[in-house]
Every structure is written in structure tokens, then in C-alpha cells.
C-alpha positions as CSV (number, residue, x, y, z in Angstrom):
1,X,2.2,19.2,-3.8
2,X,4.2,18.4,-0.5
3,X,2.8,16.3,1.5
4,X,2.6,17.0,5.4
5,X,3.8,14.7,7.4
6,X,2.2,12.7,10.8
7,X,3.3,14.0,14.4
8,X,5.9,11.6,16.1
9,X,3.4,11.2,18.8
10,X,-0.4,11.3,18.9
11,X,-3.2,10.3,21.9
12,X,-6.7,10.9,21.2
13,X,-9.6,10.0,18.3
14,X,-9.1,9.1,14.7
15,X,-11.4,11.2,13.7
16,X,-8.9,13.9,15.1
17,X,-5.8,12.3,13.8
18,X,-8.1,11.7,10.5
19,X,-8.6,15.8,10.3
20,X,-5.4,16.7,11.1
21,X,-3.2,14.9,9.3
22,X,-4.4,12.7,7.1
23,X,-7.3,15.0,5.2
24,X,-5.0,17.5,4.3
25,X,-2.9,14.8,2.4
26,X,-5.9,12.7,0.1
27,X,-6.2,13.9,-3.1
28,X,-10.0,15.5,-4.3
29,X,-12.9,14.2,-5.0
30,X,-12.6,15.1,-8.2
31,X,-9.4,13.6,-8.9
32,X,-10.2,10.4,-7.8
33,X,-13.5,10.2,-10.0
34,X,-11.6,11.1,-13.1
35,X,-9.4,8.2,-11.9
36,X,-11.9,5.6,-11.3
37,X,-13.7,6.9,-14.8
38,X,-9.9,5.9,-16.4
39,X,-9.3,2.6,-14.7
40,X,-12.5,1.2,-15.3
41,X,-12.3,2.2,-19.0
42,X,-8.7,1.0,-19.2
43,X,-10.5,-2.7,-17.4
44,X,-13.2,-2.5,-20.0
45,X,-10.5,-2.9,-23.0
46,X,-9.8,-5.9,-25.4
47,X,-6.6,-7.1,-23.5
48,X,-6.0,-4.5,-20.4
49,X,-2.9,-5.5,-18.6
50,X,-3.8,-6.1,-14.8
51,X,-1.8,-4.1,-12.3
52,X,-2.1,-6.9,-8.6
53,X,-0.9,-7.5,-5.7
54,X,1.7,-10.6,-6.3
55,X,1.5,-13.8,-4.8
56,X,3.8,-16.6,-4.5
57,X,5.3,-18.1,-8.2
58,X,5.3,-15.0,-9.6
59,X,8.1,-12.3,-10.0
60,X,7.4,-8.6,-9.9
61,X,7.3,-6.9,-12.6
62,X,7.1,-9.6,-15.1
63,X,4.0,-10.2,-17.3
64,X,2.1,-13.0,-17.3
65,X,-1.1,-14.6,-18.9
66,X,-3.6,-16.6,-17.1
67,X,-4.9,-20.1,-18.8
68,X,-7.5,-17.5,-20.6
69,X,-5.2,-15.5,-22.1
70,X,-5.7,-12.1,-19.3
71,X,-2.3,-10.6,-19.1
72,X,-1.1,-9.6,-15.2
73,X,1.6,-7.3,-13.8
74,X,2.3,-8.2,-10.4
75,X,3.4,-5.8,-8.3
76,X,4.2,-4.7,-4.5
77,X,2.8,-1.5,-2.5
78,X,5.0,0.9,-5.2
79,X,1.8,1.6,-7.4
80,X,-0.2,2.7,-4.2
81,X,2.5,5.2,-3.4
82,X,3.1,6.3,-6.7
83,X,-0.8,7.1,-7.5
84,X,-1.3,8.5,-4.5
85,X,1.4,10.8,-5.5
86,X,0.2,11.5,-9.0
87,X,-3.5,12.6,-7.5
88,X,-2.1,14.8,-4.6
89,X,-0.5,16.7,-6.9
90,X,-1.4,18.7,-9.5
91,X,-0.2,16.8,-12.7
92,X,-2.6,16.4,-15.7
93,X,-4.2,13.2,-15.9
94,X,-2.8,11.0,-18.6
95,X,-5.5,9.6,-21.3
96,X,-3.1,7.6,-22.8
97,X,-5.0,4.6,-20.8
98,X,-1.8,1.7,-21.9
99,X,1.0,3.6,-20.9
100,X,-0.4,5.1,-17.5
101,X,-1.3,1.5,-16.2
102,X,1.1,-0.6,-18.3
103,X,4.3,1.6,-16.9
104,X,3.2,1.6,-13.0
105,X,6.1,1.1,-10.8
106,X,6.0,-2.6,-9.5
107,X,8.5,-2.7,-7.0
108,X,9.6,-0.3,-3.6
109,X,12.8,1.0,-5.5
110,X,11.0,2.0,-8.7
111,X,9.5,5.5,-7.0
112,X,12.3,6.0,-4.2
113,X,13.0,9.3,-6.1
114,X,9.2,10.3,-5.8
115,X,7.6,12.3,-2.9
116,X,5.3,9.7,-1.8
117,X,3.3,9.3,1.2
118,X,6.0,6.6,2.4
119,X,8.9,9.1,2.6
120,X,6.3,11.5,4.2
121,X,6.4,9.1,7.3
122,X,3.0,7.6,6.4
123,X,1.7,3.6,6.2
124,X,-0.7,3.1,3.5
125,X,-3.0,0.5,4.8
126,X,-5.7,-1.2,3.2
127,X,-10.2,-0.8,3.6
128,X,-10.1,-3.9,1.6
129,X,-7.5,-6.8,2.2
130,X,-5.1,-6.8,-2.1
131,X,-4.7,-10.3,-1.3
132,X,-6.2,-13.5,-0.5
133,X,-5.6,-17.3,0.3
134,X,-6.1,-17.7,-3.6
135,X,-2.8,-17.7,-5.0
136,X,-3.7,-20.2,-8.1
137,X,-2.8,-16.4,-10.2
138,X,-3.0,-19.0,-13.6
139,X,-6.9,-19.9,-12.8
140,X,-7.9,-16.2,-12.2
141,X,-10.8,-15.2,-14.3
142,X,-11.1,-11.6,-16.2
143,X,-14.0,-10.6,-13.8
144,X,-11.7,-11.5,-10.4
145,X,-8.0,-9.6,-12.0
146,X,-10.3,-6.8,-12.8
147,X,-11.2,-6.6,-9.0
148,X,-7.8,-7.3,-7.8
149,X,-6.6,-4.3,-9.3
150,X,-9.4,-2.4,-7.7
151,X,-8.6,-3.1,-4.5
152,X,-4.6,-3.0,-5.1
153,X,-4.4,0.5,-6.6
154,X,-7.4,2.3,-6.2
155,X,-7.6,5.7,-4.1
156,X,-10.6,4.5,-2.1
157,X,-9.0,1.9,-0.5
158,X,-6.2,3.1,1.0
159,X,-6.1,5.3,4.0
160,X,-3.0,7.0,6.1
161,X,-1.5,5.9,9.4
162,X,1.8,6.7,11.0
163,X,4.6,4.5,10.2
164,X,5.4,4.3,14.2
165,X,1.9,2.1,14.6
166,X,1.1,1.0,11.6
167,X,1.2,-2.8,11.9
168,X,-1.0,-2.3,14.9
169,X,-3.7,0.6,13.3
170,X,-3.9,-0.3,9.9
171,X,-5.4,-3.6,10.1
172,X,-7.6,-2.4,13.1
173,X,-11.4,-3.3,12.1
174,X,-12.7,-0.1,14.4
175,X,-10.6,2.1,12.3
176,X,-11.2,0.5,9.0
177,X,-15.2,1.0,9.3
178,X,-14.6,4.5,11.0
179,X,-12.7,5.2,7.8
180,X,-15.1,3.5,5.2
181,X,-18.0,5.9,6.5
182,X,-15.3,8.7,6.2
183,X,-14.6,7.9,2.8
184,X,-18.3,7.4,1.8
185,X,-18.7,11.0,2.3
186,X,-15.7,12.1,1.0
187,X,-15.8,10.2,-2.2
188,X,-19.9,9.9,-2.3
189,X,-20.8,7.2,-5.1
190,X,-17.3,6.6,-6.5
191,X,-16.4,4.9,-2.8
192,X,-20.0,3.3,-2.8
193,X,-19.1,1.3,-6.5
194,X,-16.1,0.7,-5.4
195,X,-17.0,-1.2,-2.6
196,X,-19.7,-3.1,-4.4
197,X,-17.1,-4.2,-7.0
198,X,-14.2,-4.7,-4.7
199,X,-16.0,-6.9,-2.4
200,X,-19.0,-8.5,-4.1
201,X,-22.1,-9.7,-2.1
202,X,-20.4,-8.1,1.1
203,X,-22.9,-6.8,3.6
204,X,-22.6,-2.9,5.2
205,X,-23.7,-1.8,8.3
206,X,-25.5,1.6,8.5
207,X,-25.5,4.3,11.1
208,X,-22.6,6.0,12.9
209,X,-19.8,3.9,13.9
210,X,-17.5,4.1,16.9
211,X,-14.6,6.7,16.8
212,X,-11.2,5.0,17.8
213,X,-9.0,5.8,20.9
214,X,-5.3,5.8,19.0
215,X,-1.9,5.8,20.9
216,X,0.7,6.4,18.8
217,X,4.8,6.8,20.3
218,X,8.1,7.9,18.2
219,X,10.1,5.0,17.5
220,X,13.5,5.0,19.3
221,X,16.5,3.3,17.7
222,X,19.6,2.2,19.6
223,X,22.6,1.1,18.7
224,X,24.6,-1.5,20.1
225,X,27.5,0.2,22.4
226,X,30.8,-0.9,21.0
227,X,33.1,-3.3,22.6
228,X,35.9,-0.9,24.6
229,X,39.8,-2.1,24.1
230,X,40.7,-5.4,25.3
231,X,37.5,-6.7,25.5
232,X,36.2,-10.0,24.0
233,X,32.6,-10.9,22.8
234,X,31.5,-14.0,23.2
235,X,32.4,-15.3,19.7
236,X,36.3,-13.9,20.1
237,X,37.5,-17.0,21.0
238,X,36.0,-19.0,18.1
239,X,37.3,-16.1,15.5
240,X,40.7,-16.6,17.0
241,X,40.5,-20.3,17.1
242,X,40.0,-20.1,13.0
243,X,42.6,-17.7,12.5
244,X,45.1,-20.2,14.0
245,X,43.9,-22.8,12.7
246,X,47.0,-24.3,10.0
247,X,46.6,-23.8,6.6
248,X,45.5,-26.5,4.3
249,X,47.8,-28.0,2.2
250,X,48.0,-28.6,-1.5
């Protein structure tokens, strides 16, 4: 299923922006309970492998195993893309629980041949923050991978902006709550346990919340005009100082 992508400029609500462009392209309900039902079985096995966000000392794609034996998969933004992609479309889910988490892309270039929101000209930010200040991977317990990889790859906490703005929307707190109230009636209890276990003892606030004002512009690229004949940059006179300069010799 294509995915549609965002205009190159946009002024007005979230909520519009949300209902025009960014509905259309999250997968079902459906789809993303059958996924949660799948992860969290795949979590609940003997030795799952642990799809996360990596952190410093440790090398995408490699496996490692924690001082209690958990094995971990560190990995970039690819697996966000690349489930995304899997529950937009139409493809069977696989119940081969191993393979399906255990072959995840873990790196940008590993789903460049994938339609993915990223190519679509979408940012995929983030309800709740894949990392932390806790990058001591080798002292993470069982119960704290198993919510990394909630909040790394799960549907419910990632959300669409425009790649033009998205350093500056997707961390906004205005538009992460707008969204999270969004989502909790989108996704109904799936996004409510999701929340509970990707963010223990956090408190919610109830009742509406504000609709954000968004200004978004098309990003313009220009190139540096090249030098015309017979002219000199600044560093011409140094290049032409080595290339005179006499050979050594042997």
C-alpha cells in the first residue's frame, strides 16, 4: 500500500495536518493489536532476542548478552520504518515469532529498497523518548530490554511529521500529548498498555488537550555558484604553493 506523502508546505492545526496526511498513512487497529499480541508473546519467551535503540559501546547489528545472559540487537530507526511498512500494507503477519524479530533491519541501509514512510517524506518521531541517560546496556535487566523494545519498535509510539520540520515538531510536548489522546482513541486499550508498560509509574493527564498551531516551509537547497575562469578562491594560493613546492629526495 503506497503511502501518501506530506505537502511541502502546511499552516494551520495538527489535528488538520493529523487528518489529512498522517491518518490516511497509520496502519489499522487491528493490525497493530495482532502486532502487540506477537511482540509481547515473542518477550514472554525463554531467550527472546531484544530489538533496542543502541547506545554507545555497542555496534548495530551485533548481538549481545547482558551480565544475565538477555540477548540484545541494537539497532537504529530502520526497524521503525520497516514495521511501519509491514502494517500499512497488506502482508500476512508472520507467526514464526524468531525470525520476524530476530531478522529486523538494524541499520538505515538495510530497508533503502522498501517503501517506507522515510522515502514518503515523513519523520517518524517518538510519544515516548527509545533512549535514555542509561547506557550501562551490560546491567540491563529482562523487565527494562523488554520495555526498550516497546518503545523502540512499537506502532503506538511513533507518529508522522514532515521531514521539512521535524527536528522542531517531533519533539514538541503540545504535539506529543495532542497525539497521545489521538492514539488512545485510535488504538483504544492496545495504546493504554502500551503506555503503562512503556513508561511505568508515569502519571496522565485527562481531558482535552490543546490543538497545535504548526508552520511548516519546503526546504530550499542551494548550491555554491562556481568559481568563473581566472578566478582564485581563497585557498588558490596555498594549493599552488604545494604544487611547487620541490620534490623530496631519496
Amino acid at each position: 500500500m503506497t503511502i501518501a506523502p506530506p505537502p511541502s508546505q502546511f499552516d494551520g492545526r495538527f489535528s488538520e495536518f493529523y487528518e489529512r496526511f498522517v491518518e490516511p498513512n497509520l496502519p489499522s487497529a487491528d493490525r497493530v493489536q495482532a502486532f502487540d499480541s506477537l511482540l509481547r508473546r515473542h518477550l514472554s519467551d525463554n531467550d527472546p532476542v531484544h530489538v533496542v535503540r543502541f547506545v554507545r559501546g555497542q555496534t548495530r547489528g551485533t548481538v549481545y548478552r547482558s551480565r544475565q545472559g538477555w540477548r540484545i540487537l541494537p539497532t537504529d530507526n530502520a526497524p521503525v520504518w520497516w514495521t511501519h511498512a509491514l502494517l500499512h500494507s497488506e502482508t500476512a503477519l508472520s507467526e514464526d515469532k524468531a525470525a520476524l524479530f530476530g531478522t529486523m533491519p538494524h541499520h538505515f541501509f538495510k530497508v533503502a529498497r522498501f517503501q517506507t514512510l522515510n522515502r514518503a517524506g515523513y519523520h517518524a518521531a517518538h510519544i515516548l523518548s527509545a533512549k535514555n541517560r542509561d547506557t550501562d546496556w551490560a546491567s540491563w535487566t529482562r523487565a527494562e530490554l523488554g520495555r526498550r523494545m516497546l518503545v523502540n519498535i512499537h506502532p503506538c509510539n511513533v507518529f508522522l511529521v514532515a521531514k521539512p520540520e521535524w527536528r522542531r515538531n517531533g519533539g514538541r510536548s503540545d504535539i506529543i500529548a495532542w497525539v497521545t489522546r489521538a492514539y488512545l482513541r485510535r488504538y483504544g486499550a492496545t495504546m493504554e498498555r502500551f503506555l503503562a508498560d512503556g513508561d511505568p509509574g508515569a502519571s496522565r493527564k485527562n481531558g482535552p488537550t490543546d490543538d497545535p498551531f504548526i508552520v511548516m516551509r519546503e526546504i530550499q537547497t542551494t548550491r555554491r555558484p562556481r568559481p568563473k575562469p581566472g578566478l582564485c578562491h581563497r585557498r588558490c594560493g596555498r594549493i599552488r604553493q604545494s604544487r611547487n613546492r620541490p620534490a623530496l629526495v631519496q
